[in-house]
N, C-alpha and C positions, 0 to 999 in steps of 0.2 A: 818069325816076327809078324807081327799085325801092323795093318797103316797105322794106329794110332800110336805103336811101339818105335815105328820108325820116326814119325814126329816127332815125340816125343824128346827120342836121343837127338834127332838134329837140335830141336831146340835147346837142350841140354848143352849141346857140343857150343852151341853158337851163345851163349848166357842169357835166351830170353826166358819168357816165364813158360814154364811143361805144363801147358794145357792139354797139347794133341789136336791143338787145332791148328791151321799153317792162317794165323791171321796176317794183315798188316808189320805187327811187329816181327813175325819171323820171316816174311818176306824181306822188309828190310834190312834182316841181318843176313838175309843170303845175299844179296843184292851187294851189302859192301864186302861182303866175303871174298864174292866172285871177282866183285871191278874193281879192278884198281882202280883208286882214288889218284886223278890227275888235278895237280895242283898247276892252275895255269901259271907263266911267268910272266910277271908284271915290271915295266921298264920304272924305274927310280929315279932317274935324272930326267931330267930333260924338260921344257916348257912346249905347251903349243902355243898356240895363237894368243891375244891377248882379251880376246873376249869369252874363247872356249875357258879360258883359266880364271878367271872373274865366276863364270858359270860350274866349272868344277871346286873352286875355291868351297861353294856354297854346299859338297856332298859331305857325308860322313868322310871320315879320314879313311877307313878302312877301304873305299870304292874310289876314291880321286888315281890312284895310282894306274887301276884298269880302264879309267875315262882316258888317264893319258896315253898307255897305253894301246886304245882302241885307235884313240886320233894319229899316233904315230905310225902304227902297223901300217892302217891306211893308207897313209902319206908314202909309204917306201913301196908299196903298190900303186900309187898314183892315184890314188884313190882321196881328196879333199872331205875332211869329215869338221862342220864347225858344232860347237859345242852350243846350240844357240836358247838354252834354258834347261833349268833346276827345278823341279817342283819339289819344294822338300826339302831337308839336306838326309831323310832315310830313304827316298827311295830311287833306284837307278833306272830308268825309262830311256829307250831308245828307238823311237820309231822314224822311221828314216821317210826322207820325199826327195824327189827330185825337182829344185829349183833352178832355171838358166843354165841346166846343162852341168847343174855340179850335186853331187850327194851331199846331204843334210841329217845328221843322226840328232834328233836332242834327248838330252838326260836331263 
């Protein structure tokens, strides 16, 4: 078989388009081929603070669960995380500072 034969059939095996070229898209489907796909676990109940939750109120619904999430993990590590702005409600930003000695994530 020739490189481009072998391309080809991966591409085939994996349903992109048989070019025989290893672009972008065939890369991609080797990539989910190979990795499992981990779905993080996201906590469903529970409130944080009452300004983090003003501030997460304001994301898509799809990303509030993993904002509470983030704040709770934190917390059972000891770790203090407030929720202290939204920009948006699509998109999720978290750059973190240290203020008086406590961690600071905002979304």
């Amino acid at each position: 078989m020739t490189l481009d034969q072998i391309i080809r059939e991966v591409q085939r095996e994996l349903r992109v388009v048989q070019d025989g070229k290893p672009g972008p898209g065939t890369w991609s489907a080797i990539h989910e081929r190979i990795v499992p796909r981990v779905v993080p676990t996201v906590v469903t109940g529970g409130r944080v603070d009452d300004r983090s939750e003003r501030m997460i109120a304001t994301l898509v619904p799809e990303v509030r669960g993993y904002a509470r999430t983030l704040v709770q993990r934190a917390a059972a590590m000891g770790v203090e995380i407030k929720v202290i702005s939204a920009r948006g409600p699509t998109r999720l930003r978290m750059p973190c500072t240290r203020k008086a000695g406590r961690l600071r994530a905002r979304l």
